[in-house]
N, C-alpha and C positions, 0 to 999 in steps of 0.2 A: 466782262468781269476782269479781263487782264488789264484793262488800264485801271484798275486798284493797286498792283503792283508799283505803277508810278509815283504813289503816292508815299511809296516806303526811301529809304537813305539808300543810295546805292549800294554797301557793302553790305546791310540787308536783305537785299532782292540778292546780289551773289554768296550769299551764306543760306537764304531759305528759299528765296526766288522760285524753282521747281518743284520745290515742295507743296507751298504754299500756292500756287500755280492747277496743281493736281486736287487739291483739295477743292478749290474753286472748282473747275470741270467739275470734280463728282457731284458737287453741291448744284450745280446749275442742271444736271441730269436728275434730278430730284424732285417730280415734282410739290410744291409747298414750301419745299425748304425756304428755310429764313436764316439761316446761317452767317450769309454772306451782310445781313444788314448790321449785325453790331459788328462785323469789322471795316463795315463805312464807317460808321461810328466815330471811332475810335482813333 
């Protein structure tokens, strides 16, 4: 799920980067979650 990150602007990833970093983990610890699929999306 981290290489989703790559897909954002770099001053993106260093403004949310960890953020958005941690959310993925939880969501990947989850099972069922679908979360992460509309922000392939998108």
């Amino acid at each position: 799920m981290k290489g989703l990150l790559r897909l954002y602007p770099k001053r993106w990833r260093e403004r949310y980067g960890d953020e958005f970093e941690t959310v993925l983990e939880e969501d990947s610890n989850c099972p069922g979650a679908r979360s992460t699929m509309p922000v392939a999306r998108s």
